[in-house]
C-alpha positions in Angstrom: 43.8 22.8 -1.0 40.2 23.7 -1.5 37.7 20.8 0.1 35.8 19.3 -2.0 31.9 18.9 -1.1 29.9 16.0 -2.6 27.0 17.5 -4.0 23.6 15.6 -5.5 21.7 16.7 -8.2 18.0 17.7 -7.0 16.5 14.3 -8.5 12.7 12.4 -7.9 14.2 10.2 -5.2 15.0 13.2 -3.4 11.5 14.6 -3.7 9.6 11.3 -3.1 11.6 11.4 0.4 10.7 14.5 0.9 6.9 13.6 -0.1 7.5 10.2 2.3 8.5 12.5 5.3 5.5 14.6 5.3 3.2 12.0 4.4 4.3 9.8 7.5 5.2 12.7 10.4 2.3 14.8 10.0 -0.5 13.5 11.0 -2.9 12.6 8.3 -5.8 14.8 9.7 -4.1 18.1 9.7 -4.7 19.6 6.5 -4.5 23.2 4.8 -8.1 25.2 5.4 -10.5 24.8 2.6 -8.9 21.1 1.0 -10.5 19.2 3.1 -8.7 15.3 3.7 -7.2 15.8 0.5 -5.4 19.2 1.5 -2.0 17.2 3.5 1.1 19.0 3.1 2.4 15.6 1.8 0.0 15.9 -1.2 0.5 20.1 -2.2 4.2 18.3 -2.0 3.6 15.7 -4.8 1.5 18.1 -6.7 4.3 20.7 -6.7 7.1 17.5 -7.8 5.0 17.0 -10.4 5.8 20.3 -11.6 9.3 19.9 -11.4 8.6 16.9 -13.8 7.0 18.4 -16.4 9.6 21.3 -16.6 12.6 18.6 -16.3 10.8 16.8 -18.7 9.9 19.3 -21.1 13.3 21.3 -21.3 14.7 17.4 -22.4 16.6 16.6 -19.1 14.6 13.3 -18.3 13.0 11.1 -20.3 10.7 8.3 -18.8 13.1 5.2 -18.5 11.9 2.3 -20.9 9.3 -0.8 -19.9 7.9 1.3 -17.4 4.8 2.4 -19.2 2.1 0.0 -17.6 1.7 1.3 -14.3 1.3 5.1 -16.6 -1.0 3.6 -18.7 -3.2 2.1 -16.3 -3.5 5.4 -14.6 -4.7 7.0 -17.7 -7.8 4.1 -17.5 -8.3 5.6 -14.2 -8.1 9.5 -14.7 -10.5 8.7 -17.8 -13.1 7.0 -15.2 -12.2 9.7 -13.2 -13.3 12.4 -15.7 -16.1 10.6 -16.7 -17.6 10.2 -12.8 -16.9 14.4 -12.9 -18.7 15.6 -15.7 -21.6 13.3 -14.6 -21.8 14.9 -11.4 -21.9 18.6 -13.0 -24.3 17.3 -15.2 -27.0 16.1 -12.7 -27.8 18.8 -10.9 -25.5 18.3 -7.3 -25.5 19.7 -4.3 -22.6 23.2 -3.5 -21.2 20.6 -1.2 -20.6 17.4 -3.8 -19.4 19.7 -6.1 -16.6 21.0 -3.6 -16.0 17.4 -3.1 -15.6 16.0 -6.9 -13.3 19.1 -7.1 -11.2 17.8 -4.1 -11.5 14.3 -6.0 -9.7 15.9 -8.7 -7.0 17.2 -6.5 -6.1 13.4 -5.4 -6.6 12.4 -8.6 -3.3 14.4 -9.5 -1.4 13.5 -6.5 -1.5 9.5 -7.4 -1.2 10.9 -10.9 2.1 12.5 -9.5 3.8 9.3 -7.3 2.8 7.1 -10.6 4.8 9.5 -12.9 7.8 10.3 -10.8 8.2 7.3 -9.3 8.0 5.0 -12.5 8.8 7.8 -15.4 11.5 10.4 -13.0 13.8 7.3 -11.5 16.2 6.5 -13.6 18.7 4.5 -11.9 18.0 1.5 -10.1 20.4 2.6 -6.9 18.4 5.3 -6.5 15.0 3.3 -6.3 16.6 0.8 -4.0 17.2 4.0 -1.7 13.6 5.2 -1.6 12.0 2.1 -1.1 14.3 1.3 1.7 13.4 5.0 3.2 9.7 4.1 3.3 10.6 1.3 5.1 12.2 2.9 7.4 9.9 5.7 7.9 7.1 3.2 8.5 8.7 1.3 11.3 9.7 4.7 13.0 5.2 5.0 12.7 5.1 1.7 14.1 6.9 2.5 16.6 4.6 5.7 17.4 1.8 3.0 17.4 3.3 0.9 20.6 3.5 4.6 22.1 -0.7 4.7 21.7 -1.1 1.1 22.7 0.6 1.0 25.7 -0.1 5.2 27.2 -4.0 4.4 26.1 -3.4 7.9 24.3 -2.6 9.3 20.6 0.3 11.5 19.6 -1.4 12.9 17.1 -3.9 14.8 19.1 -1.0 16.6 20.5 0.6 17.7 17.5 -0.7 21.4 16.4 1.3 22.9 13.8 0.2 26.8 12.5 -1.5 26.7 9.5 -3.2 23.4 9.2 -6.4 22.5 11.1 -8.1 19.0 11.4 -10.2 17.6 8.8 -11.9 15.2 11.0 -14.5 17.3 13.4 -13.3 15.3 17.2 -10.4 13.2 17.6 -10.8 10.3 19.8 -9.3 7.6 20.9 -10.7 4.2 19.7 -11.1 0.9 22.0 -12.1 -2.7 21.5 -12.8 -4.8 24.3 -10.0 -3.4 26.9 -7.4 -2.3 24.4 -7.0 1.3 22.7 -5.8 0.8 19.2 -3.3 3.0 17.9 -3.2 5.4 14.6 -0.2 6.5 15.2 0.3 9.5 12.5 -2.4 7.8 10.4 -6.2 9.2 10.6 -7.7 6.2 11.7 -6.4 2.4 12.9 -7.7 0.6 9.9 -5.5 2.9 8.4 -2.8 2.4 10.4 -3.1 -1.6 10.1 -3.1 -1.5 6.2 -0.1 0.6 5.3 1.8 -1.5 7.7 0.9 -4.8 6.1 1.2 -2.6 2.5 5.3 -2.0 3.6 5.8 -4.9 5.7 6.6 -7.5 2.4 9.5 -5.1 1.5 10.7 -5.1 4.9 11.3 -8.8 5.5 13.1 -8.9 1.7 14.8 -6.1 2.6 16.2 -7.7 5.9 17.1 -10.8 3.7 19.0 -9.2 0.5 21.8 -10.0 0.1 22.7 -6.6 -0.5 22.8 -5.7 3.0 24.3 -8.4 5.3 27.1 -6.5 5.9 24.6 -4.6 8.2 23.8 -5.6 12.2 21.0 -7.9 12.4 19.1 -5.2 14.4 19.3 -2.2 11.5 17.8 -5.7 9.4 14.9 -6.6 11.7 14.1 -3.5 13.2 11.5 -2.6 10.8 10.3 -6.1 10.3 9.7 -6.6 14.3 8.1 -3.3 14.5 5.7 -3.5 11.5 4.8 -6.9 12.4 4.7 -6.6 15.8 2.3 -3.5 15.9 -0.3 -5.4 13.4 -2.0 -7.5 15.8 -1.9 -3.9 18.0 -4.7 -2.4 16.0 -7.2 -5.4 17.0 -8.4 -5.1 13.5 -9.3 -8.1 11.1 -8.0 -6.0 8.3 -4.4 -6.3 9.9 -4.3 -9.8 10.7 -5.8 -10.6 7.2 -2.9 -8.6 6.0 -0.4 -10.3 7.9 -1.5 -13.7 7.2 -1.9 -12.4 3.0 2.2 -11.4 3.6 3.0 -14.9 5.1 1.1 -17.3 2.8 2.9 -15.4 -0.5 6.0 -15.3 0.7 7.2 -17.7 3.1 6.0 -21.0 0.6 8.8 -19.8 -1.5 11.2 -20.1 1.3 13.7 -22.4 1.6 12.6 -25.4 4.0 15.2 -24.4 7.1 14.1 -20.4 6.2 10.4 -21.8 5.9 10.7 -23.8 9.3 12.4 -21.3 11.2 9.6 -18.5 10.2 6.8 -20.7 11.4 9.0 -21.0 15.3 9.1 -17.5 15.3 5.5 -16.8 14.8 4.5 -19.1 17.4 7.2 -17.6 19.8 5.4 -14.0 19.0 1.9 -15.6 19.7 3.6 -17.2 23.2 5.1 -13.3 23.6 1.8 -11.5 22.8 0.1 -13.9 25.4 2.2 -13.0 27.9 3.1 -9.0 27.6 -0.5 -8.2 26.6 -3.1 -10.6 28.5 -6.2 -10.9 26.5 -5.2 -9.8 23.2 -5.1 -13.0 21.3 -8.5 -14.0 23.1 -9.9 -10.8 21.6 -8.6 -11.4 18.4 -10.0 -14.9 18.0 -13.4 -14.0 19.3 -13.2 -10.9 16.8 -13.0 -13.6 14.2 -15.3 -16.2 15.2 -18.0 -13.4 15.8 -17.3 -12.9 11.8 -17.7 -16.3 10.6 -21.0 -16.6 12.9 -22.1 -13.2 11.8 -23.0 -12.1 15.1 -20.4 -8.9 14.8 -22.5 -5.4 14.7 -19.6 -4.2 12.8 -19.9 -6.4 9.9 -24.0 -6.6 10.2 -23.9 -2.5 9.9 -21.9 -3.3 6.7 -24.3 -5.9 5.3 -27.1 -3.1 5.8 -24.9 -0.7 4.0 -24.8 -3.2 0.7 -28.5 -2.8 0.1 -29.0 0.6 0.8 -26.3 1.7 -1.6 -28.0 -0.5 -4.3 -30.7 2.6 -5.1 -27.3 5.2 -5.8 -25.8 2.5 -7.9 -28.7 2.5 -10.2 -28.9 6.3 -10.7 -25.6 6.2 -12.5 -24.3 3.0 -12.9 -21.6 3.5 -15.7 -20.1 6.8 -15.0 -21.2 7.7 -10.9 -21.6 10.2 -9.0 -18.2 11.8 -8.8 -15.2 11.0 -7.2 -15.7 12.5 -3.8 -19.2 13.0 -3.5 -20.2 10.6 -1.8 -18.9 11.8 1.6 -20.3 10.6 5.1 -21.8 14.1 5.9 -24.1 13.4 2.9 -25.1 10.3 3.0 -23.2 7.1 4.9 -19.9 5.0 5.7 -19.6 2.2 3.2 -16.2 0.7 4.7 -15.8 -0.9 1.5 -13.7 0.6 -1.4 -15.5 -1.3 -4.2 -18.8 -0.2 -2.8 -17.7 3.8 -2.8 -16.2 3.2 -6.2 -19.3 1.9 -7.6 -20.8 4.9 -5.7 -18.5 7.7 -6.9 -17.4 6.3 -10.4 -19.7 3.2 -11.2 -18.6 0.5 -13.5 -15.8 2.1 -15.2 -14.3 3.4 -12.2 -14.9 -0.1 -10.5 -12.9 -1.7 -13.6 -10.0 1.1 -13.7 -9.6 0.4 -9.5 -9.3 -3.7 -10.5 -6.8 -2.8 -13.2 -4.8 -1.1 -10.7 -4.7 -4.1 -8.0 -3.9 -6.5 -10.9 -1.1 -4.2 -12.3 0.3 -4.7 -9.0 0.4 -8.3 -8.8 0.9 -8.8 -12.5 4.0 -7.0 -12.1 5.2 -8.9 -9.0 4.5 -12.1 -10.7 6.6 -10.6 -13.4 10.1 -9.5 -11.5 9.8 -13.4 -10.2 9.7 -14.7 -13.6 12.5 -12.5 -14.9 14.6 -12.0 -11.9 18.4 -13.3 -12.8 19.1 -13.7 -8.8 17.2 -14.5 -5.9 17.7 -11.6 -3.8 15.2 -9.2 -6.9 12.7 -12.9 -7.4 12.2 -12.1 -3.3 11.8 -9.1 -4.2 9.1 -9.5 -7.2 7.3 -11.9 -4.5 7.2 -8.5 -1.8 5.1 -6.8 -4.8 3.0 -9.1 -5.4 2.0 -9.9 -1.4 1.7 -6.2 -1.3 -0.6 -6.0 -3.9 -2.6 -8.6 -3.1 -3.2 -7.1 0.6 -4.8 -3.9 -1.2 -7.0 -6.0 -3.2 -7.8 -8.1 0.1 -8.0 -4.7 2.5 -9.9 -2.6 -0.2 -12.9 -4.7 0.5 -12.3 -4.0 4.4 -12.8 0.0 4.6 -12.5 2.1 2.2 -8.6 2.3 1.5 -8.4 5.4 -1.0 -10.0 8.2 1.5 -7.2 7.4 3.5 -3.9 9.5 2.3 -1.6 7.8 4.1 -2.5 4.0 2.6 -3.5 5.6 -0.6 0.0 7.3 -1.1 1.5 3.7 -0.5 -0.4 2.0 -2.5 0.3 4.2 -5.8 4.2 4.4 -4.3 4.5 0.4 -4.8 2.2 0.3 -7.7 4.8 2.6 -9.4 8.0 1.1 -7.9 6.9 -2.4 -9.7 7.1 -1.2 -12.8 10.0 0.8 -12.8 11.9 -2.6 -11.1 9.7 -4.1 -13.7 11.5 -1.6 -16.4 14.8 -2.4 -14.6 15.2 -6.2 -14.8 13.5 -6.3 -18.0 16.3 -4.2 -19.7 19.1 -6.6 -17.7 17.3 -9.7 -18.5 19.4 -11.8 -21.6 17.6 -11.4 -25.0 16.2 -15.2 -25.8 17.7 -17.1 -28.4 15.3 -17.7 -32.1 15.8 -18.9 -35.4 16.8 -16.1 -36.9 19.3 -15.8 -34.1 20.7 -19.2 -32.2 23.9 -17.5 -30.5 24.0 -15.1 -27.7 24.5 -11.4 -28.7 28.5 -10.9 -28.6 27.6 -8.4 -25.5 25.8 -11.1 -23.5 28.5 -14.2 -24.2 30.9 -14.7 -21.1 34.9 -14.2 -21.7 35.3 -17.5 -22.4 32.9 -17.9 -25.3 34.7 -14.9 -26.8 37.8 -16.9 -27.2 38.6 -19.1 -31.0 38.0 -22.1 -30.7 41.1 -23.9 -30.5 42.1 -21.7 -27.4 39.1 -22.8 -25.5 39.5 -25.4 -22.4 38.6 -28.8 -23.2 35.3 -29.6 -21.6 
């Protein structure tokens, strides 16, 4: 007898892992010669999926799945700004330099063009969605878990990863302290990086762990990535981190059952008792890191206060349109650790607006699985959407998110997963009764109801 071998069909899930196991293993600062940050192997993958789209979809063998058009549509508001920001920078006489860098703007312009389309338009079962969203999971906690590796050795894997071909974006590598403690990157350029795709993923991790779906799994395959993600947050001694994690817990764990709310609130106390313990001196850093905040004594957040005002005379210049997505690089003029601030900068008020459509999308569409949900294993899940977009709205004013590939891939990943779940339940969801109508559609009435009337049990 000939064997038979289960064979897939080459599909976007496949891909997207594909595009998730680049975008996580190889460091974010190695990069092909010439591309600059925006050069990853992860992104030339997305860009080269998204051909595979447009042929699929143009020889008729996919067709974007229905009610997933927002998360599409709100990108178009986007690449419009986008656009607009361009020919404003060609037009105003630039520098060689910002125009290499509005054409690398471009370039990522595509790639979250890409995850938005293949994710939202190319997945057309729901199966297969559940499977890549519990792959980035798991691919984040294995990054996680490269993060305890820098804490504890005082090191960083990445610097001793060399692969032919690709050279470093960022000029010197180094490790970077706070008081006595080296905060890890793991894989990711920088640790405020590092912090903010964790707390991005770490909603979908604890629903995960909870479905339903998967009990029949060991408690450890369940926690794993919780425990790791969580655990590794407080690692990067970053405020963007621990506003993340506190963002996660205050959406989520109110919707909790009272023994499920209860028991959370013992375990992160136990974890605080733990972290005091294994790593003397790391909660005491942490708080003073946040009381330094609120009394503005911080030099990190005075250096940003500076920045506000002396962005003020670019913003001016070109305050609808920009100066180009990508021009407005360090080497030229300053940081501005603040997303909003480089998208006034780059794209000015249309941009700004596009980049708040965006974030809402995201929590609009959260809010939306919730409402519509049937079961509440997917209203959990609607609820991990909207924490994780309201952690990029939060963490967007923290550094500036979007240079960063890693937490800018993520971001567009979720943004598009919400509305094709959004597409999912909608099309489950039971049509409403109306005038016209009073009586369930004969395909949504239960066995019962199907039965004459005489037949039926007596109530």
């Amino acid at each position: 007898m000939r064997r038979r071998t289960r064979h897939r069909e080459l599909d976007a899930t496949a891909l997207l892992t594909g595009y998730l196991g680049l975008a996580f293993f190889i460091p974010s600062n190695l990069t092909l010669p010439g591309l600059g940050g925006v050069g990853t192997p992860a992104n030339v993958f997305a860009l080269l999926a998204l051909f595979w789209y447009l042929a699929t979809w143009l020889t008729g063998r996919i067709r974007p799945a229905p009610g997933t058009r927002l998360p599409r549509v709100v990108m178009w508001l986007l690449a419009v700004s986008v656009l607009a920001s361009y020919l404003a920078n060609a037009s105003r006489g630039s520098s060689h330099k910002e125009v290499l860098g509005a054409d690398r703007g471009l370039i990522g312009l595509l790639v979250w063009v890409s995850l938005v389309v293949l994710i939202s338009a190319g997945i057309q079962d729901r199966a297969r969605l559940d499977v890549l969203l519990r792959r980035a999971v798991v691919m984040g906690a294995v990054v996680a878990a490269i993060g305890y590796y820098d804490f504890f050795t005082a090191t960083n894997i990445a610097e001793k990863i060399s692969i032919p071909g690709l050279q470093s974006s960022v000029a010197q590598i180094t490790t970077l302290d706070r008081g006595a403690f080296t905060r890890p990157r793991s894989t990711t350029a920088q640790p405020l990086e590092f912090g903010g795709m964790l707390a991005l993923l770490l909603p979908f991790a604890i629903q995960q762990a909870f479905d339903p779906a998967r009990a029949q799994l060991t408690r450890w395959r369940r926690w794993a990535p919780v425990a790791l993600m969580g655990g590794a947050l407080p690692l990067t001694v970053s405020r963007t981190s621990i506003i993340g994690a506190l963002i996660v817990v205050l959406v989520m764990v109110p919707r909790w059952k009272p023994q499920r709310r209860w028991t959370t609130f013992g375990l992160l106390l136990g974890s605080v008792a733990v972290f005091k313990v294994l790593v003397p001196g790391l909660i005491g850093t942490i708080t003073t890191l946040f009381a330094s905040f609120v009394s503005n004594s911080d030099s990190s957040t005075q250096a940003r206060t500076v920045k506000y005002s002396a962005i003020v005379p670019y913003l001016e210049e070109h305050p609808l349109f920009g100066r180009g997505l990508g021009t407005f690089t360090p080497d030229l003029y300053f940081f501005t650790d603040n997303q909003y601030m480089l998208t006034l900068a780059e794209m000015g008020l249309l941009g700004l607006l596009a980049l708040l459509a965006l974030f809402l999308t995201g929590i609009h569409q959260g809010g939306a699985i919730r409402r519509l949900a049937a079961d509440e294993s997917d209203r959990e899940l609607g609820q991990a959407f909207f924490a994780s977009a309201l952690v990029a709205l939060v963490s967007a004013a923290t550094f500036d998110a979007l240079s960063f590939p890693m937490f800018a891939g993520m971001f567009f990943l979720t943004i598009a997963a919400g509305g094709s779940y959004l597409g999912f339940i909608r099309r489950a969801a039971p049509e409403p009764r109306n005038v016209e109508s009073p009586c369930l559609p004969t395909a949504q009435l239960q066995p019962a109801q199907l039965q004459p009337a005489h037949l039926q049990p007596a109530p």
